[in-house]
C-alpha positions as CSV (number, residue, x, y, z in Angstrom):
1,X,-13.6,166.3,76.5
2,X,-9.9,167.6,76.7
3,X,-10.7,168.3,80.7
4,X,-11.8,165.3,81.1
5,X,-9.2,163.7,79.5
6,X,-6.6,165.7,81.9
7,X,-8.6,164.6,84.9
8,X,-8.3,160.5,84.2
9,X,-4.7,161.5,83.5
10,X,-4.4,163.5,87.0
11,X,-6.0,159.9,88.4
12,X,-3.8,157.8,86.8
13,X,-0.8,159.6,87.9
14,X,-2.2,159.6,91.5
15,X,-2.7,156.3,91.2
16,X,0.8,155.2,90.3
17,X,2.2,157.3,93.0
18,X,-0.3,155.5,95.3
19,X,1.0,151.8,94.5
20,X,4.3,152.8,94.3
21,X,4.0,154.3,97.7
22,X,2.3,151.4,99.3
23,X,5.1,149.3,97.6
24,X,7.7,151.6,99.4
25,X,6.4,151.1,103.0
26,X,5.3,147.4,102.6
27,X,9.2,147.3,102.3
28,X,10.6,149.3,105.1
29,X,7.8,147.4,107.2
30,X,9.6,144.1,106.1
31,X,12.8,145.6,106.8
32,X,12.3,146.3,109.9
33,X,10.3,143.5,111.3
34,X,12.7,141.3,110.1
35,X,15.7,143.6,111.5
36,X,13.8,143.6,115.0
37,X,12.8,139.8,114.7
38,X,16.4,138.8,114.5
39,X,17.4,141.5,116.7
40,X,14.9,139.4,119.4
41,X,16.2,136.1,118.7
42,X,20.0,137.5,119.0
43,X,19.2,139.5,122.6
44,X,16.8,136.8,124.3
45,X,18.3,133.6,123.4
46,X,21.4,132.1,124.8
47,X,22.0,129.7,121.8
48,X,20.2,131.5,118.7
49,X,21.3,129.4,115.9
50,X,17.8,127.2,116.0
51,X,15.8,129.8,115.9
52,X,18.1,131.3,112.9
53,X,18.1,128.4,111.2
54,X,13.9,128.2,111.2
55,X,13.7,131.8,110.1
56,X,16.0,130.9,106.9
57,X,12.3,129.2,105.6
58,X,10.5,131.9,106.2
59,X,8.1,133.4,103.4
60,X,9.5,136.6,103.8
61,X,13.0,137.0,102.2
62,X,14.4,140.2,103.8
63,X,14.1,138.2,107.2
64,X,15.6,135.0,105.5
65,X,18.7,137.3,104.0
66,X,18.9,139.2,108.0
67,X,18.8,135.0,109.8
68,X,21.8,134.1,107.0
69,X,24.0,137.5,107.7
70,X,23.0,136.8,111.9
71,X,24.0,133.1,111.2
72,X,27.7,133.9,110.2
73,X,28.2,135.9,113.1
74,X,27.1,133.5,115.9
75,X,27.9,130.5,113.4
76,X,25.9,127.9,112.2
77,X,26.8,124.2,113.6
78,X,26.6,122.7,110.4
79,X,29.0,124.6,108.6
80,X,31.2,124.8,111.9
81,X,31.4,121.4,112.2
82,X,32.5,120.7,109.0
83,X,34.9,123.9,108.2
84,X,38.2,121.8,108.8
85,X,37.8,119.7,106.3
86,X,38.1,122.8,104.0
87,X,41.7,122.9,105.5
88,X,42.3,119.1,104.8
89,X,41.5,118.1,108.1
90,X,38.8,115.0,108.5
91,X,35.8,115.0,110.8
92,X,32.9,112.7,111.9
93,X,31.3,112.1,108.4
94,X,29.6,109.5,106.2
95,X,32.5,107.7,104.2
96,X,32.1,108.9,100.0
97,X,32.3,106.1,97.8
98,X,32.1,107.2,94.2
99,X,31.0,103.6,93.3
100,X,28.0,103.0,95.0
101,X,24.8,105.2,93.9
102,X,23.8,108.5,94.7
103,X,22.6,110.5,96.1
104,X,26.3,111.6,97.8
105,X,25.0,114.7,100.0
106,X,27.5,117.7,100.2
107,X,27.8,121.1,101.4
108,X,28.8,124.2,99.9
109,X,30.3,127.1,101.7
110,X,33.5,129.2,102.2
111,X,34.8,127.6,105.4
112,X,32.0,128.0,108.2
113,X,30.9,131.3,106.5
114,X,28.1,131.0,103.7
115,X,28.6,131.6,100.4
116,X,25.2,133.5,97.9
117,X,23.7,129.7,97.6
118,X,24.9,128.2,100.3
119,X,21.7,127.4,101.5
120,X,19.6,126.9,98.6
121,X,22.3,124.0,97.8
122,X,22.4,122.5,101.0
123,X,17.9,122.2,100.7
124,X,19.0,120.3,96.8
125,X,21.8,118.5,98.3
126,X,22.5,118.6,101.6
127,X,21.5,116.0,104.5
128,X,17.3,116.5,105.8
129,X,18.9,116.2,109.1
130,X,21.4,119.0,108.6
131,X,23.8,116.4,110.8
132,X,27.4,116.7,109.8
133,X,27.8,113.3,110.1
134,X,25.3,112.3,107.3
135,X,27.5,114.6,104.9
136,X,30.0,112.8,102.5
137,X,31.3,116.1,100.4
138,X,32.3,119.6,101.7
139,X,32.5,121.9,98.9
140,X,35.0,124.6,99.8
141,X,35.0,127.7,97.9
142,X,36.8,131.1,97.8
143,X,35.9,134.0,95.7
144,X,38.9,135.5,93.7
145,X,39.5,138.4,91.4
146,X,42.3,139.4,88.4
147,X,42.7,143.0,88.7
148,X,42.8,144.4,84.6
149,X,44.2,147.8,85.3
150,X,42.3,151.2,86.0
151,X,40.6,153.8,83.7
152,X,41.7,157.2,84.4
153,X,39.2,160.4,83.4
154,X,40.5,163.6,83.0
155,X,37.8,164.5,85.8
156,X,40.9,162.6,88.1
157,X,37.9,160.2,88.6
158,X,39.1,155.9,88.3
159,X,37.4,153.2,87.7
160,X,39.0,149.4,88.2
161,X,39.0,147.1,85.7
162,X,38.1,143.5,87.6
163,X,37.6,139.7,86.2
164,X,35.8,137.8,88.8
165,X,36.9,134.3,89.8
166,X,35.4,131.9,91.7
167,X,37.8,128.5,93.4
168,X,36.2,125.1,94.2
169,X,37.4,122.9,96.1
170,X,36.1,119.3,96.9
171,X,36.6,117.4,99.8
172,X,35.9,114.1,101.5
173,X,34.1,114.9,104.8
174,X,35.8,111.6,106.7
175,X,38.9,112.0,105.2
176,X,39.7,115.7,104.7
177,X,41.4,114.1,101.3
178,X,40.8,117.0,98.5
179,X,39.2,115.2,95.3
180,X,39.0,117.6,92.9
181,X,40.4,122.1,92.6
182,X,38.1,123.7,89.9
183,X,38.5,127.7,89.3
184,X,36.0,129.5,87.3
185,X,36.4,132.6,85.5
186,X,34.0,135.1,84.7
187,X,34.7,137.1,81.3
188,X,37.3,140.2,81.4
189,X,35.9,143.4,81.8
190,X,35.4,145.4,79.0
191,X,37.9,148.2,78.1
192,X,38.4,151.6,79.3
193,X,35.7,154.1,77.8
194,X,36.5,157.2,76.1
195,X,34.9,159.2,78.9
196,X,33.2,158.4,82.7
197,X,29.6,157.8,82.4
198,X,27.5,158.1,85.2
199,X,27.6,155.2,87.4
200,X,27.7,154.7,90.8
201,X,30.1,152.1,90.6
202,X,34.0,152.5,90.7
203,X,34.5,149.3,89.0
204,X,33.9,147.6,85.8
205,X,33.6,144.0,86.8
206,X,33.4,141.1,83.9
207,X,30.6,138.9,83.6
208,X,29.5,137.2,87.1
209,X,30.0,133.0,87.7
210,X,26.3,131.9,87.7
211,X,24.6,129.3,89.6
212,X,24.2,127.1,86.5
213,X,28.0,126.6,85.9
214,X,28.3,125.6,89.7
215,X,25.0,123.2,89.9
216,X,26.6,121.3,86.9
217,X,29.7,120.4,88.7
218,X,27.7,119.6,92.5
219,X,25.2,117.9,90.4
220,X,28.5,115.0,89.0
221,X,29.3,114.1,92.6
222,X,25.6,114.3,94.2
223,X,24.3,112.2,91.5
């Protein structure tokens, strides 16, 4: 009984191994079918950002996150187009009336760079026909950080003590005129501890801004 007992074990542990193992490759396939997909576009294509842009629906995420990184090298028109405005400057654009009903479409990036949701805003918010002229809000924002001090070990290792901020600015696409200048804070970072615990990280970071606290101020001017 015990022996048989040991084998369904040995199985079970060559099983895990197998899935995890199939997991594992199915990745590095992804990865680099996506790498050499973009790779394609970038070489063969004299104007790529089309093709970019398509591969940012794609099923297949890895290749989505590899179009966005290719994107903010060869620059997507969109957020090109409407990157002054983030420095006051107006640009072809639908007019913003607060008065009349919504939906007032925006965009959200950090100048013609993309921000984590950049693009998972502009499908809730954005224009269908990703023209910069059927925009009425730019939302500008710049990633900022209060520096808390370091930890130091008696290994001589450090660790930085960082509270994550996170400015919002919003603009009138037509008019470049500024509208509102929001900063969020994430929490402080915790304090020093007694001794370094493993970690591959040299910094103790505060809590992150989320999506949620963002989508609740977009959500008072798309509305």
């Amino acid at each position: 009984m015990s022996r048989y007992r040991k084998n369904n074990d040995d199985a079970a542990i060559w099983i895990t191994f197998g899935i995890i193992g199939a997991f594992f490759l199915a990745g590095f396939s992804l990865k680099t079918i996506s790498e050499a997909n973009v790779n394609k576009i970038l070489s063969e294509e004299d104007d790529p950002a089309d093709s970019l842009i398509l591969a940012l629906d794609d099923w297949n995420p890895i290749l989505r996150d590899y179009a966005e990184d290719a994107l903010n090298e060869v620059g997507d028109p969109l957020l090109v187009a409407l990157a002054p405005v983030c420095q006051g400057e107006a640009v072809e654009a639908k007019a913003y009336d607060p008065s009349a009903a919504g939906p007032h479409t925006l965009v959200f990036a950090s100048g013609s760079y993309t921000h984590d949701w950049t693009y998972e805003f502009l499908e809730d918010y954005g224009p269908a026909s990703r023209d910069p002229a059927d925009v009425e809000l730019v939302v500008c924002v710049t990633r900022e950080i209060k520096k808390y001090g370091t930890c130091d070990f008696e290994s001589g290792a450090t660790r930085s003590r960082i509270q994550q901020k996170l400015r919002i600015k919003i603009y009138e696409a037509a008019t470049g005129t500024l509208l509102e200048e929001i900063l969020l804070e994430g929490s402080e970072p915790r304090q020093c501890p007694p001794f370094q615990l493993l970690s591959n990280s040299s910094t103790i970071y505060g809590s992150k801004i989320t999506e949620k606290e963002v989508r609740e101020i977009l959500e008072d001017y798309y509305q």
